[in-house]
N, C-alpha and C positions, 0 to 999 in steps of 0.2 A: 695499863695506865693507872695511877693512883686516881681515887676516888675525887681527890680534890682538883684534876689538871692534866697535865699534858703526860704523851706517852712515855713508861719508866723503862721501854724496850730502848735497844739497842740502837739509832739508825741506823741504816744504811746509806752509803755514800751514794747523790745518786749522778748520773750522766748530764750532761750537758744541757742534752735535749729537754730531757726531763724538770731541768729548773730551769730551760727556756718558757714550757709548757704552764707550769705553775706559778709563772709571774707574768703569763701574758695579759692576764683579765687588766694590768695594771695600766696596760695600751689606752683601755678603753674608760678605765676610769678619768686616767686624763685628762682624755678628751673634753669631761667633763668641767674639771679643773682648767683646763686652757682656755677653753670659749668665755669661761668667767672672766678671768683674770685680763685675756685682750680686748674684752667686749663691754664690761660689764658696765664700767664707769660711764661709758661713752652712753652705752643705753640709756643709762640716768639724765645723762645731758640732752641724749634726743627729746624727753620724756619731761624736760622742764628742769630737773632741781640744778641747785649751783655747787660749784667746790666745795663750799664749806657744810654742805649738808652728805656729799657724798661718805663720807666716812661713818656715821652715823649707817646711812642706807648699806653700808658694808656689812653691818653686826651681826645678820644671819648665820655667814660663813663660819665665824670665831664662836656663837654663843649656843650653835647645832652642835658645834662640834665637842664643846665642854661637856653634854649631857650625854649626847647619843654615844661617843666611842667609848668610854669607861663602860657604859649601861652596855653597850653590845660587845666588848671585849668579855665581861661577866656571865655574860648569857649566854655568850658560845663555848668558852671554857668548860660551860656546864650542858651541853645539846651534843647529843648524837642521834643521829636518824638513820635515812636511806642515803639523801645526800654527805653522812658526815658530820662535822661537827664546825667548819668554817663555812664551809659552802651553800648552804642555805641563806645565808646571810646577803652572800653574794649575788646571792641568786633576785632574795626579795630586792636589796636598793640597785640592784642593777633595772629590772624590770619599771621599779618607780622614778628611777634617775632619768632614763628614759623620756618615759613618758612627760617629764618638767622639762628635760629638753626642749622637747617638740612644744611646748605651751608655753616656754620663757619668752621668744622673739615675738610673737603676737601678743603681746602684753600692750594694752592701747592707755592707760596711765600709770604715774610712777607708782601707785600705791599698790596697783599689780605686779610690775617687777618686783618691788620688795618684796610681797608674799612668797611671788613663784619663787624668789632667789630662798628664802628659810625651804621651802617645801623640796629643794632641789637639794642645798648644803644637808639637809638631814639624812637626803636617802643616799645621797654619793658615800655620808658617814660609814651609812648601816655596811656598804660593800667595801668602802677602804681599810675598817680598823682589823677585823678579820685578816684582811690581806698579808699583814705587817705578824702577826702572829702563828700566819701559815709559814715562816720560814723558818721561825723558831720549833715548828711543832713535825715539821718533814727532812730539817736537815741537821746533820751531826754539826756540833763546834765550828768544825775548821771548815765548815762550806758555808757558813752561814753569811758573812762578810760576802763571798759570793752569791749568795742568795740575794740579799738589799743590794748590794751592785745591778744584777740583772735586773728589778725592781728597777733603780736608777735608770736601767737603758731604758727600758719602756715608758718610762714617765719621760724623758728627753724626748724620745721619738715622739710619743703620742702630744705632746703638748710643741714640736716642730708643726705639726700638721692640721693640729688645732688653733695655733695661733695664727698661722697664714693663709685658714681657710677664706677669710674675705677677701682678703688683698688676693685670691687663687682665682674666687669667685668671678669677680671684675674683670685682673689684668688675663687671666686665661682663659675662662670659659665666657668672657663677656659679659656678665649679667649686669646689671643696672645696680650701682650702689650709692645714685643719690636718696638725700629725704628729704621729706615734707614736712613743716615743724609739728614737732609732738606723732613722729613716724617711724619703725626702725627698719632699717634699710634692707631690702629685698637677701642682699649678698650675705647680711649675717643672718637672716631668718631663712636660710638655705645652710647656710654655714650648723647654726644649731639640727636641724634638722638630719645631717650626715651624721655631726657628731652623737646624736642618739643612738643611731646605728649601728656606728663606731663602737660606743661603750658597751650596749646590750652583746654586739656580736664577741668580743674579746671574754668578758667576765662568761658567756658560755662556752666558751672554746678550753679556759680555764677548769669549768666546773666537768665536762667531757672528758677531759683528757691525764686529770691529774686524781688520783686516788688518795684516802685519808687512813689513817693509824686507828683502827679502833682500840676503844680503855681494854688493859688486861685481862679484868676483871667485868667483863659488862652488865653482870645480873647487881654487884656490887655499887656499879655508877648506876644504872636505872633504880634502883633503891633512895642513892642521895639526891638522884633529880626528884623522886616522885614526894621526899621527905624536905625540900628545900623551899625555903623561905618567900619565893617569888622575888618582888620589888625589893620590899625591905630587908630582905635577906642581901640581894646585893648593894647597895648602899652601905650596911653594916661592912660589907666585905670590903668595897671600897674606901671605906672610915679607916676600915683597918690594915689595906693594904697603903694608903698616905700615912698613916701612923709611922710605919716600918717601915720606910723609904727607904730603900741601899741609899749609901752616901756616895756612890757614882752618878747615880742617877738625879740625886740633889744639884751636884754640883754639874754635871751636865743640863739640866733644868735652867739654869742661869744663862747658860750656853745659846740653847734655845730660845729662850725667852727674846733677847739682844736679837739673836737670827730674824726669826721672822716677824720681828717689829721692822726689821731692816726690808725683808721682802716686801712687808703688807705695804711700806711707805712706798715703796716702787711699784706694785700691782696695785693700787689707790691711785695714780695719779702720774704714772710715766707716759699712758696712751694720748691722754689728753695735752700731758704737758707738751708731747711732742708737735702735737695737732698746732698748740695755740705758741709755742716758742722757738721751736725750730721752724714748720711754717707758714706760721704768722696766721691761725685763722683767726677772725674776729667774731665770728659766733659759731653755732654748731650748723647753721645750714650753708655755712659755705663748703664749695669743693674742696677747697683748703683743709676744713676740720676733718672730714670724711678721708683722705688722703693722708692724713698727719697720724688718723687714729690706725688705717689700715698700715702706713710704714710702721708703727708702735707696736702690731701685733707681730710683721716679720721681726722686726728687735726682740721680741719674746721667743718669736721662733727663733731665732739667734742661739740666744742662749739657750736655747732648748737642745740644739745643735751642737753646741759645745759640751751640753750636759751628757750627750749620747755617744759623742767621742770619748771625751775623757774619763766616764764610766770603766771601760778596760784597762785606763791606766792608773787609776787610783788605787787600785789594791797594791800594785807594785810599788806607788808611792808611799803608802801604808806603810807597805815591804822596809824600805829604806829606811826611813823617818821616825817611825812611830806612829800610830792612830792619831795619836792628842797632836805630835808636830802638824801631821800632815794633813788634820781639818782647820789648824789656825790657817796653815800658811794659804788654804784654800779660800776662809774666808778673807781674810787680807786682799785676795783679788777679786772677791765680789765689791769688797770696798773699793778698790781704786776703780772699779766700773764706773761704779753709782757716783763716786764724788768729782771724776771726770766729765760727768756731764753738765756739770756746772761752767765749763769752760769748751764745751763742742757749739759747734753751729750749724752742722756739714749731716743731712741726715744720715750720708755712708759711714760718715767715722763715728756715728751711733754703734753701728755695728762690733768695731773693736771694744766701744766701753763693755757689749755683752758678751765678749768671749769672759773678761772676769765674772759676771755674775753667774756665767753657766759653770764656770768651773766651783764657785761654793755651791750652785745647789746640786750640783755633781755629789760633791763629799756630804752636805748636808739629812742629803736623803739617802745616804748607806751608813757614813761613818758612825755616828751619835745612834744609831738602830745597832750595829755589831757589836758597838763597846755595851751598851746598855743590855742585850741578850744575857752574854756572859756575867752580869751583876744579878740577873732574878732568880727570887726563888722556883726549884718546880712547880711548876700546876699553878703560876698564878700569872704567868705571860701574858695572857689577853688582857686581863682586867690593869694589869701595869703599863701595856702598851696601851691601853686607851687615857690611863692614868698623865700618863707623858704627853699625852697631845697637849692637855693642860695648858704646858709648858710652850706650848707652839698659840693656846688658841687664846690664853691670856692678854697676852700685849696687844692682841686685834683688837680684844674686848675692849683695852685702855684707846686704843689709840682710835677706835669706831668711836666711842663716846665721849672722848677729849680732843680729838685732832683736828675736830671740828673748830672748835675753838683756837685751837693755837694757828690753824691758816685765816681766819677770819684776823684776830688779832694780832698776832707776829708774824705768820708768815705774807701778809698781805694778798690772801687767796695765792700766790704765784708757786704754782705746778712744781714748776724744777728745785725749788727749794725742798720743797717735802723730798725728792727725790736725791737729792744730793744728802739731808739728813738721815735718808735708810743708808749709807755709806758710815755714817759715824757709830749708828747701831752695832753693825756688821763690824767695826774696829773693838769696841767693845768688846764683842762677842768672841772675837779671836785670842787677845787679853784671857778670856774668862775660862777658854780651854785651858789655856796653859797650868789652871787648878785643879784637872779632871785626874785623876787615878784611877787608871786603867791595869792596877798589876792582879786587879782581884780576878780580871776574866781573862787574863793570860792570854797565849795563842797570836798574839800580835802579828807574826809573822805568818802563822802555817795558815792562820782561820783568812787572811787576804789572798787567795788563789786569785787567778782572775779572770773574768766571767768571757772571755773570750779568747 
C-alpha cells in the first residue's frame, strides 16, 4: 500500500460469502439507527418537549456526525495494528454504541435523552464511517456496487427488526407498553436493550471473520504514522482534501443534501404524525398515541423491507438504466411515498406509501457510494467518505435548528405536513441527479453484479 492510503495491490475478487461476512457488522449498526429513528421523537414527547423543539433536540445525530466521520475516516486511513486498519474502529464505537443503548431508554428527563442521544450518534459514527471505506479498501471496481448493495441488505433487514421491536414487544411477547407521563415505556426499554446486543454481536462477527490488506511497505507506513501530525495534521488533510473535491462528488453532494433533508423531515415527525393524525391521539398518554407511534415504527419497518428486497434488484436496474437514471427514478418513488400521505387516512394503506421510500433508500445507500468510489483518489477514501457525510449531515444541521421555527410558524406544529414536505426534497433531489457524471468511474454495468 502507498504510504499515504489504501492497498496499491491487486484485489482479488472475493465470494459471496465472503462479502456477506464483511458487511455483516452493518446488521448491527442499524440497529442502532432504527431504534432512533422509530423511537426517538416519541421519547421526547414521553419526556415533555413539544413539536417545535423536537428538531432542535435532533442536532446530536447531524452535528456528531460532521466531526467524528471525516476525523475517523482520517485516522484509519492512517492505523494499522493487530486488528488492521478498519477494524478497531469498529470495534471501539460498537463496544460504546452499546453501552448508550442500554442507558438511552432509562433516561428519566429530556435533558438526559439529549445527552445520551450526542454520546450514542458519536460512537455509532466512530463504527459506521470505517464501514463504508472497507469496501473500497477489500474489493476490486467491479464488486464494489456489490459490496454497498450487500451494505444495503443489512441495513433493510437490521432496521425491519429494529423498527418493529416495540410493536413485537406488546402484540407478541405481551409486555406492557403503556406510560406514565414523563415515563418510557417498558416495551421500547426492552426493545433498546435487544438492540445492544444486536449491534455489539454483528460489528464482532464482522471483525472475526473478515481479514484486512496490510501497506506494501509496512516499515515505510510505520515511519509516516510515527512522523505525522496527529489532530492538526488531519484537519490540514481534510482542508485539503475539500479543496480538491472531484467534481462528481460535488455534484452528487447536492444530490444528497435534497436526500436526506427529505428523510430527516420523515424520521423527525412521521411516528408521531401517525399517532396524532391517523389516530387521533390527543396527548402522549393516551393508548392511541402509544399505538399510533408503534404502527409508525412497523411503517419504518415497511420500508425497511422493501429496502431489503429490492437491494438484489438494483444493480440490474443499474444494469439497464444507468447509475444516474436509476437513483432518480428511485428517488421519485420515495417522493410519491411521502407526498401521498398527505391524502391517506387508513393506517394499512400507510404501508404502500413505504414501499416508495424503501425503494430510494434502497438506491440511496449503494448508488451515490459506487459512483463516488470510482471518482477518488487512492489512499484518500476514508477521509473523502467521511468528507461526504457532510453532504448527508448538513441539512439536519439546517433543518434541527430552523424547522423549528418553520413548524411553530408555518407549518402550525402539524406532523403530516413536515412529512409531506420531505417528499418535495426527495423531487428535488432526483432533478439534481440528472447533473451527476458518472463517465469518469466507468464500469456502469460490470461494477452492478448483484449481491444475490
Amino acid at each position: 500500500m502507498p504510504a499515504n492510503g489504501g492497498p496499491a495491490m491487486e484485489k482479488p475478487r472475493l465470494q459471496f460469502w465472503q462479502i456477506w461476512n464483511m458487511s455483516f457488522g452493518f446488521l448491527g449498526i442499524q440497529f442502532g439507527w432504527g431504534l432512533q429513528m422509530a423511537n426517538m421523537s416519541a421519547i421526547y414527547e414521553y419526556l415533555g418537549a413539544r413539536p417545535d423543539q423536537i428538531p432542535l433536540l435532533w442536532l446530536a445525530a447531524p452535528l456528531t456526525g460532521l466531526f467524528v466521520q471525516p476525523v475517523i475516516g482520517h485516522m484509519s486511513d492512517r492505523t494499522w495494528g493487530r486488528l488492521g486498519r478498519r477494524r478497531p474502529y469498529f470495534l471501539v464505537g460498537a463496544l460504546l454504541s452499546s453501552a448508550a443503548l442500554v442507558l438511552m431508554p432509562n433516561a428519566s428527563a429530556l435533558w438526559m435523552a439529549a445527552g445520551l442521544l450526542w454520546i450514542l450518534d458519536a460512537c455509532i459514527n466512530v463504527s459506521m464511517e470505517p464501514f463504508r471505506a472497507f469496501v473500497a479498501d477489500l474489493l476490486p471496481e467491479d464488486q464494489r456496487t456489490q459490496g454497498f448493495g450487500m451494505q444495503s441488505l443489512f441495513i433493510g433487514l437490521g432496521a425491519v427488526v429494529a423498527s418493529a421491536l416495540p410493536w413485537l414487544m406488546t402484540n407478541a411477547f405481551g409486555v406492557a407498553g403503556a406510560a406514565l407521563p414523563g415515563t418510557i415505556p417498558l416495551n421500547v426499554r426492552l426493545s433498546f436493550y435487544i438492540g445492544a446486543g444486536a449491534f455489539l454481536g454483528a460489528v464482532l462477527w464482522t471483525i472475526a471473520t473478515t481479514r484486512e490488506y496490510p501497506p506494501d511497505d509496512l516499515e515505510a507506513f510505520r515511519r509516516e504514522q510515527a512522523s505525522a501530525g496527529g489532530l492538526f495534521s488531519g484537519a490540514g488533510e481534510i482542508r485539503d482534501a475539500i479543496a480538491h473535491m472531484p467534481v462528481t462528488m460535488k455534484r452528487l453532494a447536492l444530490v444528497q443534501m435534497c436526500t436526506w433533508a427529505g428523510l430527516f423531515c420523515m424520521w423527525l415527525y412521521f411516528p408521531v404524525a401517525v399517532a396524532r393524525n391517523v389516530f387521533g391521539a390527543p396527548d402522549e398518554t393516551s393508548p392511541l398515541y402509544r399505538a399510533g407511534v408503534e404502527w409508525g415504527g412497523i411503517c419504518f419497518a415497511m420500508y425497511s423491507v422493501v429496502c431489503f428486497a429490492f437491494a438484489p434488484l438494483l444493480p440490474r436496474l443499474a444494469h439497464a438504466l444507468g447509475r444516474k437514471s436509476a437513483h432518480s427514478l428511485c428517488l421519485l418513488a420515495g417522493a410519491a411515498g411521502l407526498l401521498s400521505v398527505a391524502v391517506i387516512h387508513n393506517q394499512y394503506a400507510l404501508l404502500l406509501s413505504m414501499v416508495g421510500v424503501g425503494i430510494a433508500w434502497s438506491s440511496t445507500l449503494s448508488v451515490p457510494y459506487a459512483i463516488l468510489a470510482g471518482a477518488l483518489p487512492p489512499g484518500r477514501t476514508g477521509v473523502y467518505m467521511g468528507i461526504f457525510n457532510f453532504f448527508i449531515v448538513i441539512p439536519e444541521i439546517v433543518a434541527s435548528l430552523g424547522f423549528g421555527w418553520v413548524m411553530a410558524h408555518l407549518l402550525g406544529n402539524n406532523r403530516l405536513t413536515a412529512v409531506v414536505a420531505g417528499g418535495v426534497f426527495m423531487v428535488v433531489a432526483a432533478i439534481l441527479m440528472q447533473r451527476v457524471d458518472e463517465s469518469r468511474t466507468a464500469h456502469v454495468g460490470r461494477d452492478v453484479a448483484a449481491v444475490a
